[in-house]
C-alpha positions in Angstrom: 18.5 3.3 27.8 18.0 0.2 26.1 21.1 -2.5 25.8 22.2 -3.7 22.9 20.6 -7.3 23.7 17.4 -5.9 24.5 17.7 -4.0 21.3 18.0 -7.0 19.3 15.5 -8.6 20.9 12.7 -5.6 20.0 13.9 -5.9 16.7 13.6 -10.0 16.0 9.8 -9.1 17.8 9.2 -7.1 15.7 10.3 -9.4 12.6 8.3 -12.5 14.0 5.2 -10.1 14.2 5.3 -8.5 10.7 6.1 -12.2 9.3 2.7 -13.4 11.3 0.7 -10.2 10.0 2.0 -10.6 6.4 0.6 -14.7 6.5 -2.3 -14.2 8.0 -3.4 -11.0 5.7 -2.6 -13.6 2.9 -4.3 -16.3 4.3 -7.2 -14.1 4.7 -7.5 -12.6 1.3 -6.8 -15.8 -0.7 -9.6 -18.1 1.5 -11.8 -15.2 1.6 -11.6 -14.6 -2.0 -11.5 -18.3 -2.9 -15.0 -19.0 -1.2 -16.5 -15.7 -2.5 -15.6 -16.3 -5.6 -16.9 -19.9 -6.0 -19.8 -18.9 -4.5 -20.7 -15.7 -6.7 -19.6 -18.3 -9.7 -22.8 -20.5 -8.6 -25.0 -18.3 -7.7 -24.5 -15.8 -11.1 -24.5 -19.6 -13.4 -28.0 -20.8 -10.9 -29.1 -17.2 -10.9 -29.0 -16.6 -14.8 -26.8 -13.6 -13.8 -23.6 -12.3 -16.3 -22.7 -9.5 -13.9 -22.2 -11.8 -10.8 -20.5 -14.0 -13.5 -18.4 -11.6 -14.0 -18.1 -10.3 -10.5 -16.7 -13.8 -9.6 -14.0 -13.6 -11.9 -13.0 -10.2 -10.7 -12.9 -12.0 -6.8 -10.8 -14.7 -8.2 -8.0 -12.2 -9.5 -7.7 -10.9 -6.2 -6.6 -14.2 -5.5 -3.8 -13.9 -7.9 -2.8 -9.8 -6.6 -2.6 -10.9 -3.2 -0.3 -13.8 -4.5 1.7 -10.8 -5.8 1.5 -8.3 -2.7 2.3 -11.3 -0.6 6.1 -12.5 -3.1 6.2 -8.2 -3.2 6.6 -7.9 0.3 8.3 -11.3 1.7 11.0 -10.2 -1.2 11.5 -6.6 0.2 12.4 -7.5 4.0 15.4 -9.8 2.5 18.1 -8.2 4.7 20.7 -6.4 2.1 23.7 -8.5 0.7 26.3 -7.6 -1.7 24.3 -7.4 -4.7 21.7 -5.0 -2.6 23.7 -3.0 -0.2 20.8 -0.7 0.4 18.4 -3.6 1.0 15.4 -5.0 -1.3 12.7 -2.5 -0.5 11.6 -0.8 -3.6 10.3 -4.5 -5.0 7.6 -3.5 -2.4 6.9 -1.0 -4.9 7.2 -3.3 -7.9 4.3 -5.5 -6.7 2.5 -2.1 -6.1 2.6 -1.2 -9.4 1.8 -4.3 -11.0 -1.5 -4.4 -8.6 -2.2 -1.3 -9.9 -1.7 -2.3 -13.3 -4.3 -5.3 -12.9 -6.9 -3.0 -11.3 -6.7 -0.9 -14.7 -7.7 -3.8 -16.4 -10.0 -5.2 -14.5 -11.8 -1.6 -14.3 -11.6 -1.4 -18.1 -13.0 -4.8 -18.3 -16.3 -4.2 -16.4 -16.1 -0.7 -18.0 -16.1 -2.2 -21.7 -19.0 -4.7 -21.3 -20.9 -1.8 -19.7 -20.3 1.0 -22.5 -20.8 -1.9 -25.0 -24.5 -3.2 -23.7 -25.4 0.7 -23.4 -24.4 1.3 -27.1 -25.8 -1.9 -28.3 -29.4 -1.2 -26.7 -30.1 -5.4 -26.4 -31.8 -4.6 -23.6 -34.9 -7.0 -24.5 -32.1 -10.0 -24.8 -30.3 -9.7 -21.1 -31.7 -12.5 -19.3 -33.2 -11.8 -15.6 -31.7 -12.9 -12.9 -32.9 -14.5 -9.6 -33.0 -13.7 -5.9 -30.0 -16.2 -5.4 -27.9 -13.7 -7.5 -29.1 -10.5 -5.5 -28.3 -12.7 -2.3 -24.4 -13.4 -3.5 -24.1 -9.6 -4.5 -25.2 -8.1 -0.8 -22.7 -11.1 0.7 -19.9 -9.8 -1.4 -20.3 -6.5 -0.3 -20.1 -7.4 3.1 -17.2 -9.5 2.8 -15.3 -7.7 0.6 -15.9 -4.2 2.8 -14.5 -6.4 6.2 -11.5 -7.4 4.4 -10.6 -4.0 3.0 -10.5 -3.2 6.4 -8.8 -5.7 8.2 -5.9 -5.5 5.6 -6.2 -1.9 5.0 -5.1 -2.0 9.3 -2.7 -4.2 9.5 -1.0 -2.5 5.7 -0.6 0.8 7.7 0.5 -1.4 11.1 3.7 -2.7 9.3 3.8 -0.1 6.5 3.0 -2.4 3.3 2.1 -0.5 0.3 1.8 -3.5 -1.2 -0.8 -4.8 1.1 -2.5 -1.3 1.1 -2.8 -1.5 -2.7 -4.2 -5.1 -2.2 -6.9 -3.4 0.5 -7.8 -1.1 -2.0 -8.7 -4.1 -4.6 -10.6 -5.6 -2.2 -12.9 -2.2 -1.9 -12.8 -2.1 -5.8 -14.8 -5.5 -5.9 -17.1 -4.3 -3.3 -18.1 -1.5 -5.6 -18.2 -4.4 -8.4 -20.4 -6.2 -6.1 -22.6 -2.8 -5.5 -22.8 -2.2 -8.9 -23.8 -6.4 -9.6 -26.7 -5.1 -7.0 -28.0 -2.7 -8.6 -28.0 -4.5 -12.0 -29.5 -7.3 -10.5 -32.3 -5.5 -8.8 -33.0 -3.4 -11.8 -33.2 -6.2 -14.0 -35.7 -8.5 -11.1 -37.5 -5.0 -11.9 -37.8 -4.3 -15.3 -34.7 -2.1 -15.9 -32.2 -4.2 -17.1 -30.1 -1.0 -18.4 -29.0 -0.5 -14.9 -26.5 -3.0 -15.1 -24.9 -1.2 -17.8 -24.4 2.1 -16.3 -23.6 0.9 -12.8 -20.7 -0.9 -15.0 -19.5 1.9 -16.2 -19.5 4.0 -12.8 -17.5 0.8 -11.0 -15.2 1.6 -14.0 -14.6 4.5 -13.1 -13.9 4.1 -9.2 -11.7 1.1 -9.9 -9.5 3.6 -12.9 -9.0 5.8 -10.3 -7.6 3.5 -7.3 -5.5 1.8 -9.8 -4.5 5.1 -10.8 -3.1 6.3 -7.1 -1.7 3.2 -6.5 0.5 3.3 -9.3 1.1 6.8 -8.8 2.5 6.5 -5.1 4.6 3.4 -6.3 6.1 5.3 -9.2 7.2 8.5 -7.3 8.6 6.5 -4.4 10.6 4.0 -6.3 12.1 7.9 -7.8 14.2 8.8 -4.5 11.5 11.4 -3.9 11.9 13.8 -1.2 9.8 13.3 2.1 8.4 16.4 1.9 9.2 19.8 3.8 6.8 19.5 6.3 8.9 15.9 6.9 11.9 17.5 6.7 11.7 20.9 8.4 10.4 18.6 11.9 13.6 16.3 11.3 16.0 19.3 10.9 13.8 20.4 14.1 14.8 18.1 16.3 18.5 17.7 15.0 19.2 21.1 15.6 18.1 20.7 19.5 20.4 17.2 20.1 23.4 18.0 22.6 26.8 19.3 20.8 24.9 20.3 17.7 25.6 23.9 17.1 23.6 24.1 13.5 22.2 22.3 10.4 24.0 23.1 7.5 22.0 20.4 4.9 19.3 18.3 4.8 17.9 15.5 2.4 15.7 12.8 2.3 14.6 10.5 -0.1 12.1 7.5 -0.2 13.5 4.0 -1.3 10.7 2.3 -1.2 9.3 2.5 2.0 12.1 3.5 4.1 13.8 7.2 4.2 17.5 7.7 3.9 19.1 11.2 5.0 22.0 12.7 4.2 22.9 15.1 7.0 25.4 18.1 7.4 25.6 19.5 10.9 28.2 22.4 12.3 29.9 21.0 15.9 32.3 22.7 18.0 35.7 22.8 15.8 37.7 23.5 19.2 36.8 20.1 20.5 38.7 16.9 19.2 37.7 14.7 16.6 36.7 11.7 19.1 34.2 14.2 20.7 33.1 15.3 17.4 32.6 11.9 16.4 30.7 10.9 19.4 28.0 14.2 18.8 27.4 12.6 15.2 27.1 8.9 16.5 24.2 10.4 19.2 22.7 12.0 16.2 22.9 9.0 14.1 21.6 6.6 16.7 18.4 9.0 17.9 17.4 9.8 14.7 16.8 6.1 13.7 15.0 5.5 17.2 12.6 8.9 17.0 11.7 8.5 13.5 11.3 5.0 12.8 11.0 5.1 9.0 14.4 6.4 8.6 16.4 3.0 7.6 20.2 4.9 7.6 21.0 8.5 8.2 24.7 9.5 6.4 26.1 12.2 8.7 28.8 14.6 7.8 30.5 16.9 10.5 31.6 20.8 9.7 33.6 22.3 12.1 31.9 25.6 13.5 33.5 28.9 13.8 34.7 30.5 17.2 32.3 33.0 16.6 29.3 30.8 15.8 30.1 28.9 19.1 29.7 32.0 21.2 26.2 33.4 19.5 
């Protein structure tokens, strides 16, 4: 069993790490997006290009969500004080939901010039772009793909929804980019309508991340229950700790994206209250080890029958 030095020392590790991970994925997104940006900005102005225009400016507000995921989650691993007894985690969620809040726009943004071209039928007037433009767009796509991934990993590594949200706008400008590609090449070919309906269908992936996003940060900033599938494993592996004779209740709830359980469990009533005392402190203590989401578990101890203790 580990000491209570050792203990703390895990647990500052593990604080230095997530601080290093929470830079770097900041440093990452806001250099990456910086120099994509600026260089989709020149090549759709060189280019003669309005979707990469505009497909730079969507790269340069994910400069300015990552900005928000990164004050989101610095904010929400403030240890609690006496204003926050239960800590500062569901501003986690805050950030979440105003990322998912700019992606609506920005999807309804590149949806409107889209629907508005189509409707318009100035097709004869869109300028067409050159190869430089095509070049930016396949870049973008490749960039913006790695970085999804890289924070999309290290998001799930420390448990960021924030970060995860911010993941997810980074694969909403690759689709931008995809959709700039195709407008681009179908203009270079004579279809310059294709711009306009690959607008639209980015639209419509980027309205329905934004849509999730804010979604999960609503219900968990709600004290939403883990789930029974979360639950019924939990009340599992109570029920088989030493000294525990049953599980009389049982809830979770998120706070943003920790879990706090309120516990009931039936003890020997014959035994005295130190030893009944020491059977819920065990509890307590291997709860929060085995299921490391669980920030505090609140444990309340019911004296069993004579009879239940002999079944």
């Amino acid at each position: 069993m580990a000491t209570k030095h050792e203990k703390t020392n895990q647990s500052t590790s593990r604080s230095v790490n997530e601080t290093a991970i929470i830079r770097n994925l900041s440093l990452v997104s806001v250099i990456g997006n910086t120099v994509l940006s600026g260089f989709k900005m020149f090549a759709g102005i060189v280019g003669n290009s309005g979707a990469m225009i505009s497909d730079a400016i969507h790269s340069f507000s994910d400069v300015l969500t990552t900005l928000i995921a990164w004050i989101g989650v610095k904010v929400s691993k403030r240890d609690a004080d006496s204003s926050h007894p239960y800590g500062h985690e569901r501003l986690e969620r805050v950030a979440s939901l105003i990322l998912g809040l700019v992606l609506m726009v920005t999807g309804i943004g590149v949806g409107k010039v889209g629907v508005e071209n189509i409707l318009l039928g100035n097709y004869d007037t869109l300028t067409i772009p050159s190869a430089i433009a095509l070049v930016a767009a396949v870049v973008s796509i490749i960039g913006k793909e790695a970085m999804y991934w890289y924070t999309r990993y290290y998001a799930k590594l420390i448990n960021s929804s924030a970060f995860l949200a911010d993941a997810w706008h980074h694969r909403s400008d690759a689709f931008s980019s995809i959709g700039s590609l195709i407008g681009i090449g179908g203009a270079m070919l004579g279809v310059p309508i294709l711009d306009s309906v690959a607008s639209v269908v980015i639209c419509l992936f980027i309205m329905k991340v934004a849509y999730d996003i804010s979604k999960d940060a609503f219900v968990k900033m709600l004290d939403t229950s883990c789930g029974e599938d979360y639950e019924k494993a939990l009340k599992k592996y109570v029920s088989e700790q030493e000294g525990v004779i049953s599980v009389d209740m049982l809830h979770s709830r998120m706070f943003g994206n920790k879990v706090y359980i309120d516990l009931e469990i039936s003890v020997d009533g014959n035994q005295s209250l130190q030893d009944a005392h020491e059977v819920a402190e065990r509890v307590h203590k291997d709860v929060e080890q085995q299921f490391s989401d669980v920030k505090h578990i609140m444990i309340h101890v019911n004296p069993a029958s004579s009879a239940a203790n002999h079944c």
